[in-house]
mmCIF file of the C-alpha atoms, coordinates in Angstrom:
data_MODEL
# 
_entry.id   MODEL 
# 
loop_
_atom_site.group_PDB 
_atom_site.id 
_atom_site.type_symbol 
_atom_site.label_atom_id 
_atom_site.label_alt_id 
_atom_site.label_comp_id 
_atom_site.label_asym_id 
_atom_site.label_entity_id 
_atom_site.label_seq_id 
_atom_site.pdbx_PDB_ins_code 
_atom_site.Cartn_x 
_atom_site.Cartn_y 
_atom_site.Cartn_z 
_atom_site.occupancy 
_atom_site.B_iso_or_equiv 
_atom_site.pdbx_formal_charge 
_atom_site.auth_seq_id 
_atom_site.auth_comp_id 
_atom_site.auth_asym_id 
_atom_site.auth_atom_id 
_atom_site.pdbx_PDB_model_num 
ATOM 1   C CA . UNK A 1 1   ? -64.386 -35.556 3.700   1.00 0.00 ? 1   UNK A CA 1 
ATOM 2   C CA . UNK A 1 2   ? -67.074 -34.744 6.233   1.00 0.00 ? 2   UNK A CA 1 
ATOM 3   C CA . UNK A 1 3   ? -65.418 -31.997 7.967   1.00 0.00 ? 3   UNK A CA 1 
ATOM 4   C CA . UNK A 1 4   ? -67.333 -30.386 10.855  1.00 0.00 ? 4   UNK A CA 1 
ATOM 5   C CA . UNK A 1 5   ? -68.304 -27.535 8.429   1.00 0.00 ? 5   UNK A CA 1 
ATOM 6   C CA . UNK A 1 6   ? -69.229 -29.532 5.703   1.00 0.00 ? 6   UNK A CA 1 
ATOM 7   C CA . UNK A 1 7   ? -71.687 -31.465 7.780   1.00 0.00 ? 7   UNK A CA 1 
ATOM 8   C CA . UNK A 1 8   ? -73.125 -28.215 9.611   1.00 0.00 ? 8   UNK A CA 1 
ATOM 9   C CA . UNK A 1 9   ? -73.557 -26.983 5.596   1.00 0.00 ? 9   UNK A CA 1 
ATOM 10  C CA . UNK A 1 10  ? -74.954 -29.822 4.104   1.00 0.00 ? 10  UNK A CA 1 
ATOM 11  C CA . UNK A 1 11  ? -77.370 -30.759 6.977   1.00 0.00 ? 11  UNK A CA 1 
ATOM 12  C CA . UNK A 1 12  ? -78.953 -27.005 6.825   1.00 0.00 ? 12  UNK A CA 1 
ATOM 13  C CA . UNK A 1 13  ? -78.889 -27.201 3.032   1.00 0.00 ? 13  UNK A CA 1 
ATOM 14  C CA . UNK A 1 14  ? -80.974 -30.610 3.372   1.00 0.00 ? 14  UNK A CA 1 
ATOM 15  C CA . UNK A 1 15  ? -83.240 -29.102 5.810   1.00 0.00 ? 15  UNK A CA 1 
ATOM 16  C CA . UNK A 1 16  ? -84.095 -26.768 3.222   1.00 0.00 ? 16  UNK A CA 1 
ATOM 17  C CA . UNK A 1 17  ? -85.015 -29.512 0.888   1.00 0.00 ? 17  UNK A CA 1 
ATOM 18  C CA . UNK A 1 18  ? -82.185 -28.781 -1.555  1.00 0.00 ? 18  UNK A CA 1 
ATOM 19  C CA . UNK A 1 19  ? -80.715 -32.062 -3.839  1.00 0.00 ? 19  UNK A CA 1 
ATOM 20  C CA . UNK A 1 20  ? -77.296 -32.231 -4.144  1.00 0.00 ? 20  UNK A CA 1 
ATOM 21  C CA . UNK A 1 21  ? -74.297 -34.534 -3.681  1.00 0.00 ? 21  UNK A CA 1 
ATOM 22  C CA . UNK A 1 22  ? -70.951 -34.462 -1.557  1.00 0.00 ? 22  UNK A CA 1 
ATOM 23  C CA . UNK A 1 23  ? -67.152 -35.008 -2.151  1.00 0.00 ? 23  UNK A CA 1 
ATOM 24  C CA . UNK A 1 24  ? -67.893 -36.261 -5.894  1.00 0.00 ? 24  UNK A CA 1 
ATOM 25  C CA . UNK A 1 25  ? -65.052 -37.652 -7.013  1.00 0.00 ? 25  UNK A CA 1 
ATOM 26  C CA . UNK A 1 26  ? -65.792 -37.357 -11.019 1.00 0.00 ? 26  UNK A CA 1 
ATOM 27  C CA . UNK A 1 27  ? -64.488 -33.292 -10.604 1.00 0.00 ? 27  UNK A CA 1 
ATOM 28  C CA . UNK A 1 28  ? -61.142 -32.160 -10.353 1.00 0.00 ? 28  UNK A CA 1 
ATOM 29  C CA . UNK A 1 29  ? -60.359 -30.976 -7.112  1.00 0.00 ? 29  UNK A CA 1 
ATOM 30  C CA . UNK A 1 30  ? -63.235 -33.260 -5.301  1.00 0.00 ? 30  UNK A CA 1 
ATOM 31  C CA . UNK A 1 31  ? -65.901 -30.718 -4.586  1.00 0.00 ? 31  UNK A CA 1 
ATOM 32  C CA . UNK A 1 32  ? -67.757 -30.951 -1.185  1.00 0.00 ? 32  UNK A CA 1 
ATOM 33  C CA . UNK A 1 33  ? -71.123 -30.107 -2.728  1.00 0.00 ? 33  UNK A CA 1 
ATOM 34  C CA . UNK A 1 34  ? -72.592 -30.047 -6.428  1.00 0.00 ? 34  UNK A CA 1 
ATOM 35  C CA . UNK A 1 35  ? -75.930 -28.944 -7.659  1.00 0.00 ? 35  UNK A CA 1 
ATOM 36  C CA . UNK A 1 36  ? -75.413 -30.508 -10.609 1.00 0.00 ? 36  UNK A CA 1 
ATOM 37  C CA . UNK A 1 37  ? -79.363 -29.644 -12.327 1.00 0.00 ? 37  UNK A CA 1 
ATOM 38  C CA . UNK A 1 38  ? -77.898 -25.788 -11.529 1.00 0.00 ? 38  UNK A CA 1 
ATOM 39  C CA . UNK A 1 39  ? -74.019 -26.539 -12.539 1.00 0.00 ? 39  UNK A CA 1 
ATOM 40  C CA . UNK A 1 40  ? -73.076 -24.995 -8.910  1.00 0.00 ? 40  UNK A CA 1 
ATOM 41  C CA . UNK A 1 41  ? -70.096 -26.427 -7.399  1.00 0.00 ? 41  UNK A CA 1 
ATOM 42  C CA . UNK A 1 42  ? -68.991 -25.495 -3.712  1.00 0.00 ? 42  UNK A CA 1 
ATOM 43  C CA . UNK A 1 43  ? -65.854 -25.900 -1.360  1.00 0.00 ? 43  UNK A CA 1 
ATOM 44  C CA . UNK A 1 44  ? -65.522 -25.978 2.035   1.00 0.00 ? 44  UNK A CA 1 
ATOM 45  C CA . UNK A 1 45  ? -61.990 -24.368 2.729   1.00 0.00 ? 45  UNK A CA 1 
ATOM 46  C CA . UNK A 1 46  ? -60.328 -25.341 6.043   1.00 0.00 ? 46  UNK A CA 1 
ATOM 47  C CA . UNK A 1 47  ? -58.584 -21.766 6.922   1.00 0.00 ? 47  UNK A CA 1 
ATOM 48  C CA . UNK A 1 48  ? -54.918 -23.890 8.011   1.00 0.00 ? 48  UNK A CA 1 
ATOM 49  C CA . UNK A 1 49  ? -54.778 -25.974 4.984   1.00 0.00 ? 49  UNK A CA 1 
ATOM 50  C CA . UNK A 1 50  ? -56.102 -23.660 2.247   1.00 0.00 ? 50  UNK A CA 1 
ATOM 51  C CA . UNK A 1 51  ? -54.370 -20.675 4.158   1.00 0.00 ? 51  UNK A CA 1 
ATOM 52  C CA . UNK A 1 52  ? -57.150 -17.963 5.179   1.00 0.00 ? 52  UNK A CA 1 
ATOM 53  C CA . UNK A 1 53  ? -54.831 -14.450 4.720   1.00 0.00 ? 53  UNK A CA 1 
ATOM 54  C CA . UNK A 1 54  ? -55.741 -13.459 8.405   1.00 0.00 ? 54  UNK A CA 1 
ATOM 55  C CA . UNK A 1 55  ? -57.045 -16.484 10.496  1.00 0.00 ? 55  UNK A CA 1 
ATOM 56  C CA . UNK A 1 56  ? -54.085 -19.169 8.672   1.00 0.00 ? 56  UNK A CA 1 
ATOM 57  C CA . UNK A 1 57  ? -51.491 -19.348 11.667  1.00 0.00 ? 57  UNK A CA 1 
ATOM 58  C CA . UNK A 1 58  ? -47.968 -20.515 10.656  1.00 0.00 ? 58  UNK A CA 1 
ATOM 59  C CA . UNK A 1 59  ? -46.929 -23.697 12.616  1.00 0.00 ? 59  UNK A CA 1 
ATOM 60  C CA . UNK A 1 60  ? -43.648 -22.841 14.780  1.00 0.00 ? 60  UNK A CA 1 
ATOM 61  C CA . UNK A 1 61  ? -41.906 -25.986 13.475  1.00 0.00 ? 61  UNK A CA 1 
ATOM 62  C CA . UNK A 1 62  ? -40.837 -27.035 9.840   1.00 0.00 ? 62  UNK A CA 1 
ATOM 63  C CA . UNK A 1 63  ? -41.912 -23.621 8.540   1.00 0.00 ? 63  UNK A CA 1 
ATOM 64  C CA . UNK A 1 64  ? -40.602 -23.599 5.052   1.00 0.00 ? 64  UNK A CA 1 
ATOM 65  C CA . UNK A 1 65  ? -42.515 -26.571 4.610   1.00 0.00 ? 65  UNK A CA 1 
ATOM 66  C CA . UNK A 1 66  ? -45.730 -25.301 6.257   1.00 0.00 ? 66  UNK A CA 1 
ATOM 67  C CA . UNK A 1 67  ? -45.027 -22.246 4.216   1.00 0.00 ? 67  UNK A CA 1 
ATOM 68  C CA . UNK A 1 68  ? -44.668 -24.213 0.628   1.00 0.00 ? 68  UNK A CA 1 
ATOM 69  C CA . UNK A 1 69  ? -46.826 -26.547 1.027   1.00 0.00 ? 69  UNK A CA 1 
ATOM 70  C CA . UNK A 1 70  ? -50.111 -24.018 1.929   1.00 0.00 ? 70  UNK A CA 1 
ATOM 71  C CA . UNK A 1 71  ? -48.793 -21.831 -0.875  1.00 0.00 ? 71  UNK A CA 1 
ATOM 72  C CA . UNK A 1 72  ? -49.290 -25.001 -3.446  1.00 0.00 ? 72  UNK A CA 1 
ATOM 73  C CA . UNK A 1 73  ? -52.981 -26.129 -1.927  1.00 0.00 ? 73  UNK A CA 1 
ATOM 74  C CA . UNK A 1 74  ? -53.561 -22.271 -2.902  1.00 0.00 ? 74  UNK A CA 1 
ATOM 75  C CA . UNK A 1 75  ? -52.201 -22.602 -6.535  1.00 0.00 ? 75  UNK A CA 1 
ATOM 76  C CA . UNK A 1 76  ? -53.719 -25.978 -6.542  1.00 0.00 ? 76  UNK A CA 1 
ATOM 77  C CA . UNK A 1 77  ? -57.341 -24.240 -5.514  1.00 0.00 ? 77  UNK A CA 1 
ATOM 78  C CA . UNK A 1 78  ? -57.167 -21.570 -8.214  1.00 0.00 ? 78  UNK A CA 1 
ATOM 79  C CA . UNK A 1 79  ? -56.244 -24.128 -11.042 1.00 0.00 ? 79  UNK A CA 1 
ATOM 80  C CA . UNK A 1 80  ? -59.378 -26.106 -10.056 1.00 0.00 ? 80  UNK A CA 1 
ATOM 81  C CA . UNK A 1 81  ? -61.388 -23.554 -9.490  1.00 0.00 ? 81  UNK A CA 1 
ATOM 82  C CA . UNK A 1 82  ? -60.452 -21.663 -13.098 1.00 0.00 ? 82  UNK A CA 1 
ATOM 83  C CA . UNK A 1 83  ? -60.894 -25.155 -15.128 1.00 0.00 ? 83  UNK A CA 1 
ATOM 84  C CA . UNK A 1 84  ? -64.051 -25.727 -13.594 1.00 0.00 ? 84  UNK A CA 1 
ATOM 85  C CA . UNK A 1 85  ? -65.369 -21.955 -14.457 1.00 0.00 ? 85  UNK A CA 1 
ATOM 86  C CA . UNK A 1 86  ? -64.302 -22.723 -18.024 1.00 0.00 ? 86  UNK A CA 1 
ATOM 87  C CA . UNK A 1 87  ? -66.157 -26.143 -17.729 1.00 0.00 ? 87  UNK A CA 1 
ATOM 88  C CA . UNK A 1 88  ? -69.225 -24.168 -17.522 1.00 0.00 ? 88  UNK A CA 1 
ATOM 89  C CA . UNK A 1 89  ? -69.452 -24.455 -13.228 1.00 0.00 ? 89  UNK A CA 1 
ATOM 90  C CA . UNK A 1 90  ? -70.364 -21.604 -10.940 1.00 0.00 ? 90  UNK A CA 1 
ATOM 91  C CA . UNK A 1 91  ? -68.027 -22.201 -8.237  1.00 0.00 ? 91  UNK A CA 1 
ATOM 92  C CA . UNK A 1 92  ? -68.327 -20.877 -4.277  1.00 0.00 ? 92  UNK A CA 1 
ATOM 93  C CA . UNK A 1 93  ? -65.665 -21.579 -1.932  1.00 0.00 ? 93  UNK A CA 1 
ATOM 94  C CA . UNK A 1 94  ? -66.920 -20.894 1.786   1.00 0.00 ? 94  UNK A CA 1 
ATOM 95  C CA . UNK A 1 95  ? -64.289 -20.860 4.417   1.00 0.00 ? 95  UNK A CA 1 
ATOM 96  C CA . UNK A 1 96  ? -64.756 -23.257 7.746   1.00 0.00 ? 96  UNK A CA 1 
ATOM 97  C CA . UNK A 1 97  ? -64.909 -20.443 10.304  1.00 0.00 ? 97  UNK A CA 1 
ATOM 98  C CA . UNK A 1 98  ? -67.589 -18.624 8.233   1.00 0.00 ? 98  UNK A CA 1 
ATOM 99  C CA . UNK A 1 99  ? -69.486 -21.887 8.260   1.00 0.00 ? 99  UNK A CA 1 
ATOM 100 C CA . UNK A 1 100 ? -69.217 -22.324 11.849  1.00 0.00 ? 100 UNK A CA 1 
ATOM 101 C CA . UNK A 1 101 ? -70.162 -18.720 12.883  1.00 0.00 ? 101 UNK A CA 1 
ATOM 102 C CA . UNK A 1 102 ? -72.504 -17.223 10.613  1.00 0.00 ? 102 UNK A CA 1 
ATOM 103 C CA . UNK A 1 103 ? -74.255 -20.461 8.731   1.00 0.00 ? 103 UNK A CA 1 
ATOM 104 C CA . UNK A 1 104 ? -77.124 -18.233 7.744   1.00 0.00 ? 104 UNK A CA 1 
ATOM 105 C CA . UNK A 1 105 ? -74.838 -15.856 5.682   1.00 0.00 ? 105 UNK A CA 1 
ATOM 106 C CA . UNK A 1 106 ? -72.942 -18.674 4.209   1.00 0.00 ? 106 UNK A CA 1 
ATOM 107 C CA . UNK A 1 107 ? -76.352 -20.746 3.014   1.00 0.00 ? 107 UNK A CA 1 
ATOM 108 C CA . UNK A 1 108 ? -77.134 -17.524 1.447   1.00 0.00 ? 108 UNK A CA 1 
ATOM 109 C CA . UNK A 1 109 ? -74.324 -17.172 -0.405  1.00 0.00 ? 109 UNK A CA 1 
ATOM 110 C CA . UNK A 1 110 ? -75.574 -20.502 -1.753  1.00 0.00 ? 110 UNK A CA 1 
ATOM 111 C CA . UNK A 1 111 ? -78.881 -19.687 -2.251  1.00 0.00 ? 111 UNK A CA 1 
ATOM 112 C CA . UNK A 1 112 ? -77.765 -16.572 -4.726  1.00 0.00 ? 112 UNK A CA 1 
ATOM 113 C CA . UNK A 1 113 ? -75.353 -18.799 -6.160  1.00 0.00 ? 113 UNK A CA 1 
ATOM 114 C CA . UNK A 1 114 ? -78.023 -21.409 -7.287  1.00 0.00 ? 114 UNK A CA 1 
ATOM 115 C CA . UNK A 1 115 ? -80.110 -18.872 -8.254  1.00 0.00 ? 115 UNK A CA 1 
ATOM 116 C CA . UNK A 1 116 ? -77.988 -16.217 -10.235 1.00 0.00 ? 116 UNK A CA 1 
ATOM 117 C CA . UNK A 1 117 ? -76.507 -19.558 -11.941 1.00 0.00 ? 117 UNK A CA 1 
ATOM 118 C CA . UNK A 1 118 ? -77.662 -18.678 -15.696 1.00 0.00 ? 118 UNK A CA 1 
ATOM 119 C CA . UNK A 1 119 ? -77.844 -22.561 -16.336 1.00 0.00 ? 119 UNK A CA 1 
ATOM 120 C CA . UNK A 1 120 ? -81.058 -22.404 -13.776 1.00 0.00 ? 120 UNK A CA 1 
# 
C-alpha cells in the first residue's frame, strides 16, 4: 500500500480533481484505486511480484520458489480480476514502470476507462 507508483498515480489523478479511494479493503484482491460512482477499479502491478513477461527478472537464489510463487500472484490476479468483471467492475491494471515513465499515457488509460465505463 502506497507504492511509489501508486502515489505518483493517485497524486496526478487528484490534481485533476478526480474522487476516488485507495487500497479498499471491501474488494477482493484490495484494489489501489476505485471510482466507485463509475464502477472502475484499478491496480498498480509491481513488474517483480506480479511478473511483467519482459522486465520480471528471476532472483538467482531459491528459484523454484521465486518461480511458483510469481506464477500464483498471476493466477491469483486473473481470478480477481475475472470475479470483479462479472461483479459488474471495469478493471485496469497499470504496471509500475509504465507509471513511473510515461504517467501521462497511463492517466489516460484511466481517463478512457472512466469514460467508456457504460455505468457512467
Amino acid at each position: 500500500m502506497g507504492t511509489k507508483p501508486e502515489c505518483i498515480l493517485t497524486a496526478e489523478l487528484k490534481k485533476l480533481r478526480f474522487k476516488f479511494s485507495c487500497n479498499d479493503k471491501s474488494f477482493i484482491g484490495i484494489p489501489d484505486i476505485v471510482f466507485r460512482t463509475k464502477r472502475v477499479i484499478v491496480f498498480v502491478d509491481s513488474d517483480f511480484w506480479h511478473g511483467h513477461k519482459s522486465r520480471f527478472v528471476m532472483p538467482k537464489t531459491n528459484v523454484q520458489y521465486w518461480k511458483d510463487k510469481i506464477e500464483k500472484n498471476k493466477i491469483r490476479d486473473m481470478k480477481v480480476t475475472r470475479k470483479l468483471r462479472k461483479e459488474g467492475w471495469a478493471v485496469l491494471r497499470l504496471w509500475e514502470y509504465d507509471i513511473e515513465h510515461n504517467l501521462d499515457c497511463c492517466v489516460n488509460k484511466v481517463k478512457k476507462k472512466l469514460g467508456s465505463n457504460k455505468n457512467n
